[in-house]
C-alpha angles and dihedrals in degrees: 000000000000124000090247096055091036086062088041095068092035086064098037084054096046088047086063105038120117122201107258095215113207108346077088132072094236083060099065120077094219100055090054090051085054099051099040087059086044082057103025106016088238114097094219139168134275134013120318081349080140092052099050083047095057092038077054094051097050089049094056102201093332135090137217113273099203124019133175136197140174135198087030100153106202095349098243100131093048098042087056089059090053088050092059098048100248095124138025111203134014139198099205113190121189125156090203099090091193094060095047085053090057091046097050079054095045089053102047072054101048088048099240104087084131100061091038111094105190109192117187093209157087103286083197100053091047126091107236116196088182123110107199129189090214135052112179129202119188113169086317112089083073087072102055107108076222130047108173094039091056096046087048081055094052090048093054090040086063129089110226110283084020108134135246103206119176143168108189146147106262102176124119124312118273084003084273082155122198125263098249091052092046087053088056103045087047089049092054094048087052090056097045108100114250094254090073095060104061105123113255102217090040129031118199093048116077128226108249118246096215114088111212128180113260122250101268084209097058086046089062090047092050099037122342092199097051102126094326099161102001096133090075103060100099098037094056090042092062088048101050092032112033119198088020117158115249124191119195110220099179131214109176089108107030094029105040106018097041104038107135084351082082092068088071097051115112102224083212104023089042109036100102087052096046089047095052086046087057098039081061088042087053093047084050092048088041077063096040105259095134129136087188132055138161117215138192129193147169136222106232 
């Protein structure tokens, strides 16, 4: 299959995707506490909210003046960080034109459509005479066909002390997982009461409590650059960024072992559960069992 037609169906996929709400860990507010103290120290509150702290504390004071992303979906991640004033002005590249449509829309809201540039293209095939001090990567770079191809390009799209920031799924390619992290996440499910597999979308059936790998054939139906060559990213970012800063977030448990079980958890009657569960997902990310990481590099 060519690049072309392999974008093709991408952007056909992301038009049609629908937020899944709280069968997934991004959905539950104390997963994202969890994460952003893993990333900040703080255990505040909302998505990448601990990412945004620590992009706060290198500036300073400051912001970026010119930032660039690609694979932003709508945009929202990156126009908050316009909001906020942490950076001034944003590229923001997306093949799917639906989502940047909802994106133009979500800046005149947000207040900041003037300093918002949507591009329905390629990033890689344009010729950027910018030099920006920021590229951001937010749950996209794992769907580069390329990784280290796309991380060698950030690199060149940055001045000299301009920054590389990313939050991304990192985990094995085509979530083919290994075999040790499929036998705990199939170990917690078993000692889950029963209560906590009923299928979300449909009652009377049961979650299983065996983890299997996905077909890697039904993955490239459903999405060819779903984590096609995610398991590189951090290999290829020691090699283009040396000394770069790398924060496991974890996910075999919360990612993995609690995917569409989360639905059933009580945020009240459950807590105490659901924070013993990510104490043993953070002893899993300390040894590098992580399907998440931040990272945070310079151009020297």
């Amino acid at each position: 299959m060519k690049q072309g037609e392999l974008l093709n169906r991408a952007a056909k996929h992301w038009s049609g995707v629908r937020e899944v709400g709280r069968t997934r860990w991004w959905g539950v507010p104390a997963i994202l506490r969890h994460v952003n103290r893993l990333v900040c120290g703080e255990p505040i509150e909302g998505p990448f909210a601990g990412l945004e702290s620590r992009m706060k504390d290198m500036l300073r004071g400051g912001s970026f003046c010119q930032g660039v992303s690609v694979g932003c979906g709508n945009g929202q991640k990156e126009l908050n960080l316009l909001k906020k004033g942490i950076v001034q002005q944003f590229d923001l590249f997306e093949i799917s034109q639906a989502r940047v449509d909802a994106g133009i829309s979500l800046a005149h809201k947000y207040g900041v459509a003037d300093r918002a540039r949507f591009h329905v293209q390629n990033a890689f095939e344009q010729d950027l005479d910018e030099d920006y001090d920021l590229v951001y990567w937010n749950n996209a770079l794992h769907h580069m066909l390329d990784v280290n191809a796309a991380i060698r390009w950030s690199h060149d799209r940055l001045v000299v002390g301009g920054h590389f920031v990313m939050d991304d799924f990192v985990g094995p390619s085509r979530f083919q997982w290994p075999d040790d992290q499929l036998e705990i996440a199939t170990r917690v499910r078993e000692i889950l009461p029963a209560r906590f597999l009923v299928h979300p979308q449909e009652p009377t059936k049961c979650i299983s409590k065996r983890l299997v790998r996905p077909s890697v054939e039904h993955m490239i139906e459903t999405d060819p650059t779903e984590a096609v060559d995610s398991e590189n990213i951090l290999i290829s970012l020691k090699q283009v960024f040396p000394g770069s800063n790398v924060i496991f977030t974890g996910g075999v448990i919360y990612h993995l072992a609690l995917s569409d079980v989360l639905a059933n958890f009580d945020d009240t009657e459950d807590a105490a559960l659901l924070q013993a569960l990510l104490l043993l997902d953070e002893t899993l990310a300390r040894n590098q069992q992580s399907h998440y990481a931040v990272a945070i590099a310079s151009k020297r």
